[in-house]
C-alpha positions as CSV (number, residue, x, y, z in Angstrom):
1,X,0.0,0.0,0.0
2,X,1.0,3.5,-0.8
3,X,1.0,6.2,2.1
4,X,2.3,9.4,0.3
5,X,2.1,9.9,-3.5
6,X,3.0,13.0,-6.0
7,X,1.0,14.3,-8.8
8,X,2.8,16.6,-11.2
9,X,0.0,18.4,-13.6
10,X,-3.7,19.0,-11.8
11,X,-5.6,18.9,-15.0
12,X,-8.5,17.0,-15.6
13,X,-6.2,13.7,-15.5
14,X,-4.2,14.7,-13.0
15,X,-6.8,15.7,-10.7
16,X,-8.7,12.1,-11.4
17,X,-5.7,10.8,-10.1
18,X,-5.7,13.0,-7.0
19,X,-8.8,11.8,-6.0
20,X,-8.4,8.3,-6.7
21,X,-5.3,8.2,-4.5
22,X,-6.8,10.8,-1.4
23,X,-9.7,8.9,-1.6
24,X,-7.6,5.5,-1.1
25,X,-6.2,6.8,2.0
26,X,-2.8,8.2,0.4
27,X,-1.6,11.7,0.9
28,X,-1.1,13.6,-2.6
29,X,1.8,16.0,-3.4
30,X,0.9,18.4,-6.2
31,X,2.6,20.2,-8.5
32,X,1.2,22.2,-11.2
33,X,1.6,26.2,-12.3
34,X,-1.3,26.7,-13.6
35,X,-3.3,29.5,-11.9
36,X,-6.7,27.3,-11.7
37,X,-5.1,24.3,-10.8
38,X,-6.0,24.4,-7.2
39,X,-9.5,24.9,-8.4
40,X,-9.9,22.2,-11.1
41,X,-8.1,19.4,-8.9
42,X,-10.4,20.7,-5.8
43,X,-13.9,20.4,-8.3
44,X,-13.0,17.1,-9.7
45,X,-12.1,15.5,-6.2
46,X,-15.9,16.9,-4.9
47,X,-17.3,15.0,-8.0
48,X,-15.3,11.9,-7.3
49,X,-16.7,12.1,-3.5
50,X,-20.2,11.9,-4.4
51,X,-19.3,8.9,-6.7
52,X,-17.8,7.2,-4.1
53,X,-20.6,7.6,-2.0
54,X,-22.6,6.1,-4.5
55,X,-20.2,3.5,-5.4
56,X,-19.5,1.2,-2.1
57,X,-21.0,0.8,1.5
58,X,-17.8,-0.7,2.3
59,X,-15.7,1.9,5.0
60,X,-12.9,3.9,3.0
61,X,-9.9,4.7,4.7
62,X,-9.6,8.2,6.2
63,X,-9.0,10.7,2.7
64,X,-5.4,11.5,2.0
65,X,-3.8,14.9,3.0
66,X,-3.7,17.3,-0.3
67,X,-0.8,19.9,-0.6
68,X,0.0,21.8,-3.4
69,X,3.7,22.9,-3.5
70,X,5.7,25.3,-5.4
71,X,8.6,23.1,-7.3
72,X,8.6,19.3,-8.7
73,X,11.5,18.7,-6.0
74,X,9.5,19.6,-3.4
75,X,6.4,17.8,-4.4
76,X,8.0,14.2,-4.9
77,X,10.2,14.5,-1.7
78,X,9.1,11.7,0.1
79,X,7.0,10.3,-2.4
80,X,6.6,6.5,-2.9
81,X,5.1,7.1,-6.9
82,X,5.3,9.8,-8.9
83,X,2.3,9.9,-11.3
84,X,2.8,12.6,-14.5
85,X,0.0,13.8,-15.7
86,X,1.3,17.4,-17.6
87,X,0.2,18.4,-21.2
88,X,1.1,15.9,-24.4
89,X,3.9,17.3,-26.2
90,X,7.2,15.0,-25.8
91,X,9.8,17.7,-25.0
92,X,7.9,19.0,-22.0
93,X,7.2,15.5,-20.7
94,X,10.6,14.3,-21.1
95,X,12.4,17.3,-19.0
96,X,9.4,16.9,-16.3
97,X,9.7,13.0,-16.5
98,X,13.8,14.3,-16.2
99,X,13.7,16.4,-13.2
100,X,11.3,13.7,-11.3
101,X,14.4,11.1,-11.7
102,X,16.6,13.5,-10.5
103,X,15.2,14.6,-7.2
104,X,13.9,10.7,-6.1
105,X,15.6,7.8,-4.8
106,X,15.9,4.9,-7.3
107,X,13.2,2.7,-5.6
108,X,10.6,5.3,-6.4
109,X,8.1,4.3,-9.4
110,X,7.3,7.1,-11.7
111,X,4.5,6.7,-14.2
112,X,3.1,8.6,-16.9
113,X,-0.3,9.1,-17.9
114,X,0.5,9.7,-20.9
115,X,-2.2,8.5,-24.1
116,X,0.2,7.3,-26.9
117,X,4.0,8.8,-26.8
118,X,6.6,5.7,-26.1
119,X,7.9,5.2,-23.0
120,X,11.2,5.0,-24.6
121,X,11.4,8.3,-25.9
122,X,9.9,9.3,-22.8
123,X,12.9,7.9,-20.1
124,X,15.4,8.9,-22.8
125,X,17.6,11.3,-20.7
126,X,17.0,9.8,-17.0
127,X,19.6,8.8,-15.4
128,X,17.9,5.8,-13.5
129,X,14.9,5.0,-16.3
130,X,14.6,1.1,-15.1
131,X,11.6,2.4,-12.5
132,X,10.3,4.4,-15.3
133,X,6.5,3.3,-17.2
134,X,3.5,4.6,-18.8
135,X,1.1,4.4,-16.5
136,X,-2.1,5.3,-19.2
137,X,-5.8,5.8,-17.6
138,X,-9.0,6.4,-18.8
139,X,-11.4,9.3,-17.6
140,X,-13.0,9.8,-15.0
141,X,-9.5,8.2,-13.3
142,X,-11.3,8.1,-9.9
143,X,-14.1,5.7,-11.3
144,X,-12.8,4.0,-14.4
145,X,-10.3,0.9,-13.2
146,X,-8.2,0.3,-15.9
147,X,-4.8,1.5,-16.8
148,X,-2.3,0.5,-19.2
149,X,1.3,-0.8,-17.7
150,X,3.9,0.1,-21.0
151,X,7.4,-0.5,-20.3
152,X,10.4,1.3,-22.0
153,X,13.5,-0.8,-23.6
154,X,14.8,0.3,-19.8
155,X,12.2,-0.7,-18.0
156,X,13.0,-3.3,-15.9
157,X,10.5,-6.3,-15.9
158,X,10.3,-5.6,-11.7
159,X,8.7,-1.9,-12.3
160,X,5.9,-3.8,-14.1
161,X,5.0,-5.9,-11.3
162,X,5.8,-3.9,-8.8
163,X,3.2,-1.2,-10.4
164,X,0.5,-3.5,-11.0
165,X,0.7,-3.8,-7.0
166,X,0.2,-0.5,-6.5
167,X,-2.1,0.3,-8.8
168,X,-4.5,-2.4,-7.7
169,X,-4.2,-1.1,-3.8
170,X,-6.0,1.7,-5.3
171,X,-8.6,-0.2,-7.0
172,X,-7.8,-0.2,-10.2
173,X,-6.4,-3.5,-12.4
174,X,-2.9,-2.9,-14.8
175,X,-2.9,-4.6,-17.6
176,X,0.7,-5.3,-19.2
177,X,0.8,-4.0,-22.4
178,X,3.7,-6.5,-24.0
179,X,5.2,-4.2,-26.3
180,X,5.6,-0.2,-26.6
181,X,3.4,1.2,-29.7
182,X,2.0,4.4,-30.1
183,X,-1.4,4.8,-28.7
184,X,-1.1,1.9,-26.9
185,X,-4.0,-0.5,-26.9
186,X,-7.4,1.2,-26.1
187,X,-6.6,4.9,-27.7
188,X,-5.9,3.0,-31.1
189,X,-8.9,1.4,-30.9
190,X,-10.9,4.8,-30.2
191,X,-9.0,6.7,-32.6
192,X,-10.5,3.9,-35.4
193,X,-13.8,4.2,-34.3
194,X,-13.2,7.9,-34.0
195,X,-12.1,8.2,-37.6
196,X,-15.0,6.4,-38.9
197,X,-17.2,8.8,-36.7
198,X,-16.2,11.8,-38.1
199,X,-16.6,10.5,-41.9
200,X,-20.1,9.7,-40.6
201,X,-20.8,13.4,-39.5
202,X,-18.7,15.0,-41.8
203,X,-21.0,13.0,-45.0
204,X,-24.2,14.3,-42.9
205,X,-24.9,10.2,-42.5
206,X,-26.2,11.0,-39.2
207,X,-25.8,14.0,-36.9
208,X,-23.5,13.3,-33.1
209,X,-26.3,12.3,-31.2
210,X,-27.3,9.7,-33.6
211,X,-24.0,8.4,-33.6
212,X,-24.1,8.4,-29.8
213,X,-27.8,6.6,-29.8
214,X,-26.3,4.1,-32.2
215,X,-23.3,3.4,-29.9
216,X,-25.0,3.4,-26.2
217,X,-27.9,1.6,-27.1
218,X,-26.7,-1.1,-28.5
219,X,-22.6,-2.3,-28.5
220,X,-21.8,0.1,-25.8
221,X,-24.1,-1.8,-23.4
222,X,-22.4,-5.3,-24.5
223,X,-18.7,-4.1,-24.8
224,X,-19.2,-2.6,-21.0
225,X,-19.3,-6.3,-19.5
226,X,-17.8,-8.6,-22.3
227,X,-15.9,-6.8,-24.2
228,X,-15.3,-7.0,-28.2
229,X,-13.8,-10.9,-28.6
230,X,-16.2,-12.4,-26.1
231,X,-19.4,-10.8,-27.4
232,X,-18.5,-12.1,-31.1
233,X,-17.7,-15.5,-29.6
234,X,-21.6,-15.5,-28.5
235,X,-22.1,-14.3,-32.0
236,X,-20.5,-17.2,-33.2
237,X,-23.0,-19.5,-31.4
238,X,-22.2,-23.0,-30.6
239,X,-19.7,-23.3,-32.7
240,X,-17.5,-20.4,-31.8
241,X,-14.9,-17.9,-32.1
242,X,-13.5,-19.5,-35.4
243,X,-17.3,-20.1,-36.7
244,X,-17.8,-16.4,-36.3
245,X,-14.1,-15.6,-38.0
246,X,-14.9,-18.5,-41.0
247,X,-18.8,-16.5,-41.2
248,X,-17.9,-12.6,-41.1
249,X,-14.3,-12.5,-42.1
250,X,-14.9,-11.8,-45.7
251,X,-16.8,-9.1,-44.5
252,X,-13.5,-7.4,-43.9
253,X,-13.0,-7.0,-47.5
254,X,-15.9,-5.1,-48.3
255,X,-15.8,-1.2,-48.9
256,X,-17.8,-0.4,-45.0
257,X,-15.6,1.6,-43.6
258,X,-13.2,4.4,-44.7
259,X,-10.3,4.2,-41.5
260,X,-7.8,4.4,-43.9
261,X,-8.9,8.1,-44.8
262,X,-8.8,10.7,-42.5
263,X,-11.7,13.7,-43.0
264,X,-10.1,17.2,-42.8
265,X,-10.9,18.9,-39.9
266,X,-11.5,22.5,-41.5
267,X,-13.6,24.8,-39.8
268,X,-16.8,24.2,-41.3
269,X,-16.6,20.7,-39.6
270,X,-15.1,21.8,-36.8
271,X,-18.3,24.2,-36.3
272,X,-20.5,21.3,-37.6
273,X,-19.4,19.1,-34.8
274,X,-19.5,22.2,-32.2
275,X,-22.7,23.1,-33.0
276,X,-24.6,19.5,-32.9
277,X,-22.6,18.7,-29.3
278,X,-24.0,22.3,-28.4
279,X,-27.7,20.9,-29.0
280,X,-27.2,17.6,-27.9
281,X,-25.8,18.7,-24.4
282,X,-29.5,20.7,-24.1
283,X,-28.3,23.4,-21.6
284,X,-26.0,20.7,-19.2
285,X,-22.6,22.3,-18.0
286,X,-19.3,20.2,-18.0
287,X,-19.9,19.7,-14.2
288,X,-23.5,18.5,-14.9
289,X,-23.0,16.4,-17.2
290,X,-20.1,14.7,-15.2
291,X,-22.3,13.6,-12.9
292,X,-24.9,12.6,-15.2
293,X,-21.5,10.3,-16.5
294,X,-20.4,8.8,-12.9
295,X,-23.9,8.0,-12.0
296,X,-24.6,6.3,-14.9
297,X,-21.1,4.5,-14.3
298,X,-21.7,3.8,-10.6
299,X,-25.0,1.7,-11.5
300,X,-23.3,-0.1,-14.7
301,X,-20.6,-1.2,-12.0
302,X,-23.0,-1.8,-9.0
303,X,-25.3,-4.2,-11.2
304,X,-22.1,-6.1,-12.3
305,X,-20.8,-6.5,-8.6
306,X,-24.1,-8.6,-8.5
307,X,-23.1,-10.6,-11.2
308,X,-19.1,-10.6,-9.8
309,X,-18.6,-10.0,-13.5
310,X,-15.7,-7.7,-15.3
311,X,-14.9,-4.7,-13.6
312,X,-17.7,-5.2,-11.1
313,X,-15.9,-8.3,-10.0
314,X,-12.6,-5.9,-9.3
315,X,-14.8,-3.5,-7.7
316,X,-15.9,-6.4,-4.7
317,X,-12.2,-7.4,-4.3
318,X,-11.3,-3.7,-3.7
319,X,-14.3,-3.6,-1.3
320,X,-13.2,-6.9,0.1
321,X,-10.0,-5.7,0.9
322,X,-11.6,-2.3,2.6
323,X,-13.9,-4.3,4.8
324,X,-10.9,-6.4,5.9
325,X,-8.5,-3.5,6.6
326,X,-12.0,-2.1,8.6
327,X,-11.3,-1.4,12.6
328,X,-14.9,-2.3,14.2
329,X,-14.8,0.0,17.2
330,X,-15.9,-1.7,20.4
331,X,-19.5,-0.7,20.2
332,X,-21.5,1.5,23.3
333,X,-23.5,-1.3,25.3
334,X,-25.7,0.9,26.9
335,X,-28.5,1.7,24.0
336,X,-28.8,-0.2,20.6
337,X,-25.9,-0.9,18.5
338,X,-24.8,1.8,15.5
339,X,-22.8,-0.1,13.5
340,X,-23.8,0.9,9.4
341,X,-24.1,3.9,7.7
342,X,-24.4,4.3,3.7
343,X,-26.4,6.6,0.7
344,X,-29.2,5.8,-1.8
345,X,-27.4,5.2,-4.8
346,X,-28.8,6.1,-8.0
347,X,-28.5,2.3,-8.6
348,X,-30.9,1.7,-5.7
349,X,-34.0,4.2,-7.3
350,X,-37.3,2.5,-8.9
351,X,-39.4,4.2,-11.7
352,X,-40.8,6.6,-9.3
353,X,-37.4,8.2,-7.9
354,X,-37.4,6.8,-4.5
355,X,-35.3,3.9,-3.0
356,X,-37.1,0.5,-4.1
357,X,-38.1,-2.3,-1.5
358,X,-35.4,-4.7,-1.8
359,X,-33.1,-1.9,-0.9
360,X,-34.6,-1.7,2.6
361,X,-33.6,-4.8,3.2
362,X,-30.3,-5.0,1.4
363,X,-29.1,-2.2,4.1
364,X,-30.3,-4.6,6.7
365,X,-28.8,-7.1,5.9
366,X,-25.2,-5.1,5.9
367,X,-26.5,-4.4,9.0
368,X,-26.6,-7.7,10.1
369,X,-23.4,-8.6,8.3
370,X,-22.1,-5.8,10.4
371,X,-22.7,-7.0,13.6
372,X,-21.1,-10.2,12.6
373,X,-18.2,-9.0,12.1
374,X,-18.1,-6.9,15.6
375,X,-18.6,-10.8,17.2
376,X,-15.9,-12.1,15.0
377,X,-17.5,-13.8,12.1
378,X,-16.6,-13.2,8.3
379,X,-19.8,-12.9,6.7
380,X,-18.3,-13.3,3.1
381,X,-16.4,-16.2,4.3
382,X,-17.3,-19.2,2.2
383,X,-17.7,-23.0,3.8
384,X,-17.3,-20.9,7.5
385,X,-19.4,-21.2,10.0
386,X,-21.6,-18.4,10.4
387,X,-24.9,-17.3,11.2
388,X,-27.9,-17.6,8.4
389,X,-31.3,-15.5,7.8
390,X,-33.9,-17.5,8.3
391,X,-37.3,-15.4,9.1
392,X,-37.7,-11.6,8.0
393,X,-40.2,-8.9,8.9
394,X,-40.0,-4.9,7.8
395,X,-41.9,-2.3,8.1
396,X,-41.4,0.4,4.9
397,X,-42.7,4.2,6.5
398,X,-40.6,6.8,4.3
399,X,-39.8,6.9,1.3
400,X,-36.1,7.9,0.7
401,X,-34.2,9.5,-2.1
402,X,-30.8,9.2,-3.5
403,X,-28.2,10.7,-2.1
404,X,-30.3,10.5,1.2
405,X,-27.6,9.5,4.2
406,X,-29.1,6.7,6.3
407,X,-27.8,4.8,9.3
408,X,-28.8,1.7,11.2
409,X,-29.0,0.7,14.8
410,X,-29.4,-3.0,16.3
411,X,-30.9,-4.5,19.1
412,X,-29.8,-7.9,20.1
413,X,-33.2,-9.3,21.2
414,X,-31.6,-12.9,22.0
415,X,-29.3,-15.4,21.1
416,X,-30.1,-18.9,22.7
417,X,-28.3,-21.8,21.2
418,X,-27.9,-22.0,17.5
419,X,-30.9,-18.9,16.9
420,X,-30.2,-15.4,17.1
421,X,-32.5,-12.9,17.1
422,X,-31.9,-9.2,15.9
423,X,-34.1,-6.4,15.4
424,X,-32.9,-3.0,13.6
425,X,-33.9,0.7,13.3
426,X,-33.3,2.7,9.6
427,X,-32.8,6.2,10.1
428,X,-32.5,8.8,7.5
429,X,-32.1,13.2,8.9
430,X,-33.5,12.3,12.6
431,X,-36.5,9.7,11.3
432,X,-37.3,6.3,11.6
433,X,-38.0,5.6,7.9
434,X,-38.0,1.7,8.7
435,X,-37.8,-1.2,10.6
436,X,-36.7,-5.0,10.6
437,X,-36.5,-8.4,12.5
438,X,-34.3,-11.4,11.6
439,X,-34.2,-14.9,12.8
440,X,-30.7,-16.4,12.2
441,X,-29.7,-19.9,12.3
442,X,-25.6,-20.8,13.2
443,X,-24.5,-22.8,10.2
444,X,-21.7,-24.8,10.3
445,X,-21.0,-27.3,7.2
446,X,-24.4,-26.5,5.8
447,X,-25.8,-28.1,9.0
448,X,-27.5,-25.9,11.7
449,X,-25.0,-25.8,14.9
450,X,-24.0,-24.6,18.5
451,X,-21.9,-21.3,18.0
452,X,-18.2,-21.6,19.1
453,X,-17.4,-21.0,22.9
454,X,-15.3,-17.8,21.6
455,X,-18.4,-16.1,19.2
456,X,-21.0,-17.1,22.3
457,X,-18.3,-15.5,24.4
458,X,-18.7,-12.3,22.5
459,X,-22.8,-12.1,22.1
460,X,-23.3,-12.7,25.9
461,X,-22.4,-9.2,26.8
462,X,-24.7,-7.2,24.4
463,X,-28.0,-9.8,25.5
464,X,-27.4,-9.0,28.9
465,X,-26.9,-5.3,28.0
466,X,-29.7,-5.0,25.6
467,X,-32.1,-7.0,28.0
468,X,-32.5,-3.7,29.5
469,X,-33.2,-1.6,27.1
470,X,-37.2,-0.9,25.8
471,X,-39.0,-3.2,24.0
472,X,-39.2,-2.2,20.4
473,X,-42.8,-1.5,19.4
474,X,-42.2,-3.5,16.3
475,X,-40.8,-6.6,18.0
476,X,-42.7,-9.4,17.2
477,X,-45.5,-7.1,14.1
478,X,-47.6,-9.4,11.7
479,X,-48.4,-7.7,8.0
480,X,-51.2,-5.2,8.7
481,X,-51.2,-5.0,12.7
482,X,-51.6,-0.9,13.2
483,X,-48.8,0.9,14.6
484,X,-49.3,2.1,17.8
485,X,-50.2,5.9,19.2
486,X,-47.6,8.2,21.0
C-alpha cells in the first residue's frame, strides 16, 4: 500500500488521479503552475466524493492529505510514486519525466499518464529509467479501473510488477501492455472508431447524437461487461470464435468503412461538430454532465458486482480488501448498536425516484453482516461457520431519495443456542423511515449448529446489555397490525 504519492499536472487527469489516491487513504503531493489548478483538482475531487458515496458501502480509509507545492523537488520529496500527468507534447514530458528522476531515490516508481508517446522516448535522458513506465488511464480516473502498464527498452520487468501492485491497492487493475506502440491498446482502438465517426458526420450520415444513440444503445451496453472478442464469440453461437471468423471475415473485405482516410478537420466541420454537441448537451454544464457520466457509471458497476462480472468483479475485491482493513470499534453497550451507515445510490432508485423495497432490506442485511463482524464472524467467508437468515419482517414508513444518508442501529433481542435474534432501526435526517426483525440460524458445514465458545463469548455481553433496554414497538409485528399511538 501507498501512504504518500506525487502528482505533477492538476488537469483534468491529474486531478482524477488526486482523487483516486486521497480517496484511497494516500496523501497527494501536487505540483502544477497553472493558476486554476488548485480549483480544477479541488472540483474534480468533490465529484469523485459523491461517486464514491454512490459507489461502495464498504468503510474507505480516512482521505489522504492534499498539498500543493511550489517546485517538482518539493512535491516528490518523500514520495513513494510519482504519477505525471502534464500536457502531451514530448519535450515537456521528457524534461518533467527528467527532473522527477533527478530529485527521487531509485526505488521510487514514476509513471506517466500519458495517451500514446513511447515510454522510450519518454525515459530517454534519466539517469535511473529502469523504474520508469506509462502508467495510461482512462477518464473519470477516480471511477474508471483500468490502466495501461507500458514499459520502455529500460524498464526493468520488476517496475511492471511492482506497479500493478500499486495500482491495484488503489482499486484499479494494470494490464501489461507487452510491447511499446504508439497509442497503446485502447486509444488505437478509439482513434479507429473515431475516424469512422467523423466521416459519418462530416458526410451528414447521421448527426452526433445519432452516432451516440447508435453506440449506447446497442454495442456500448455489450462491450461494458464482455468486451469485443467475447461478445463475437456469442455471436459465433455454438460453434465459436472460429465459426464467427470463417462467417464474417470476408466481410473485412468489403468497402464499410473508410479508417484508412482521414476527414479534414476545416472549420466548417469543426463548427458542424460544435454546433450538434451544443444541442445535444441541451443546456447541461461540464460539471452536470459529469455527474450525469459517474452516476450512470456507478449503477453499470454496481449491477455487475451482483453478477461478480468484469470490472464489477474488481470493484468487490477492492471492497473486500476495505472491509478487511476495517477497525470495528468496540460498540457502546448501553443503547442499541450503530454499526452501518451508507447513501441511496442512483442504482438503488425504482421508476418513481425513490429507494425501491429490496433496498430496505439490502441495508439490513449489511446491517446484520455488520454485527457479525463486531462478534468475529466473516460474513463473506465461504464454507465458514456463520450465522444464516432464516425469518424476515420490515416495516417500509418513508420513502427515501438518493443521495439521502441513512444509518442503522441494532438491538440484540436474544441469542439462545444455535438462533439469534436481531431487530434493527433505519434512520434517514433524525426519522425512523423503517424497521426490521431477523431470525438467524448458526451454520456450520451446511448443517444448523451450536456457535463456538469464543463467538457465544462475544454475544453474551450485548443480550445481557440489551435486556434492559425498551421493547421495540415493532418486535414481534404481523403484516397489517396498526402501529401504535404516541
Amino acid at each position: 500500500m501507498i501512504a504518500r504519492a506525487a502528482c505533477i499536472g492538476g488537469g483534468v487527469i491529474g486531478g482524477g488521479w488526486v482523487s483516486r489516491l486521497v480517496l484511497s487513504g494516500v496523501d497527494v503531493a501536487i505540483f502544477d503552475p497553472a493558476p486554476d489548478a488548485e480549483r480544477i483538482v479541488g472540483e474534480v475531487l468533490e465529484n469523485a466524493r459523491r461517486a464514491y458515496a454512490n459507489l461502495t458501502m464498504a468503510p474507505l480509509p480516512p482521505e489522504g492529505r492534499v498539498t500543493f507545492l511550489p517546485s517538482i523537488e518539493e512535491a516528490v520529496d518523500g514520495a513513494e510514486l510519482v504519477q505525471e500527468s502534464v500536457p502531451e507534447r514530448l519535450d515537456l514530458k521528457r524534461s518533467v519525466l527528467t527532473a522527477i528522476d533527478a530529485a527521487t531515490g531509485p526505488e521510487v516508481l514514476i509513471g506517466s499518464s500519458t495517451s500514446g508517446l513511447l515510454p522510450s522516448d519518454l525515459q530517454l535522458d534519466m539517469a535511473r529509467p529502469k523504474r520508469f513506465f506509462v502508467a495510461h488511464p482512462y477518464n473519470p480516473v477516480y471511477l474508471l479501473p483500468l490502466v495501461e502498464l507500458v514499459g520502455g527498452k529500460a524498464t526493468s520487468p520488476e517496475t511492471i510488477e511492482r506497479a500493478k501492485v500499486a495500482y491495484a491497492s488503489l482499486g484499479m487493475k494494470g494490464v501489461h501492455i507487452a510491447r511499446e506502440i504508439p497509442a497503446f491498446v485502447g486509444d488505437r482502438l478509439l482513434e479507429a472508431l473515431w475516424r469512422e465517426a467523423l466521416w459519418l458526420i462530416r458526410d451528414d450520415i447521421c448527426d452526433v447524437e445519432t452516432l451516440d444513440d447508435v453506440m449506447r444503445f446497442s454495442f456500448g451496453l455489450r462491450w461494458a461487461q464482455m468486451g469485443l472478442f467475447q461478445s463475437y464469440r456469442i455471436a459465433g453461437g455454438e460453434a465459436g470464435m472460429g465459426h464467427f471468423l470463417e462467417q464474417f471475415g470476408p466481410c473485412l473485405d468489403w468497402p464499410w468503412s473508410r479508417l484508412t482516410d482521414v476527414p479534414d478537420l476545416d472549420a466548417e466541420l469543426i463548427a458542424k461538430i460544435a454546433r450538434q454537441s451544443d444541442a445535444q448537451a441541451r443546456g447541461l454544464s461540464i460539471r452536470e454532465l459529469e455527474r450525469v457520466r459517474d452516476d450512470n457509471l456507478v449503477g453499470i458497476m454496481q449491477a455487475l458486482k451482483g453478477a461478480d462480472w468484469g470490472a464489477g468483479a474488481l470493484l468487490k475485491s477492492f471492497e473486500d480488501r476495505l472491509w478487511a482493513a476495517a477497525k470495528t470499534p468496540e460498540p457502546d453497550l448501553s443503547g442499541p448498536l450503530a454499526l452501518h451507515q451508507t447513501r441511496v445510490s442512483p442504482a438503488w432508485l425504482d421508476y418513481n425516484g425513490h429507494m425501491t423495497e429490496f433496498r430496505y432490506l439490502q441495508v439490513f442485511g449489511d446491517t446484520t453482516d455488520a454485527f457479525l463482524r463486531l462478534i468475529g464472524i466473516d460474513p463473506g467467508a465461504a464454507d465458514e461457520a456463520s450465522y444464516y437468515t432464516v425469518e424476515t419482517h420490515l416495516q417500509h414508513l418513508k420513502e427515501l431519495r438518493q443521495g439521502t444518508d441513512i444509518e442503522t442501529e441494532t438491538i440484540v433481542l436474544s441469542a439462545e443456542g444455535k438462533r439469534l435474534h436481531l431487530y434493527h432501526e433505519m434512520f434517514a435526517e433524525g426519522a425512523l423511515v423503517a424497521t426490521a426483525e431477523h431470525l438467524l440460524l448458526h451454520v456450520s458445514n451446511g448443517r444448523a449448529t451450536e456457535p463456538s465458545e469464543a463467538i457465544s463469548a462475544r454475544i453474551a455481553p450485548i443480550v445481557e446489555a440489551h435486556a434492559s433496554l425498551p421493547r421495540p414497538y415493532a418486535v414481534g409485528r404481523h403484516v397489517g397490525l396498526k402501529r401504535p399511538t404516541r
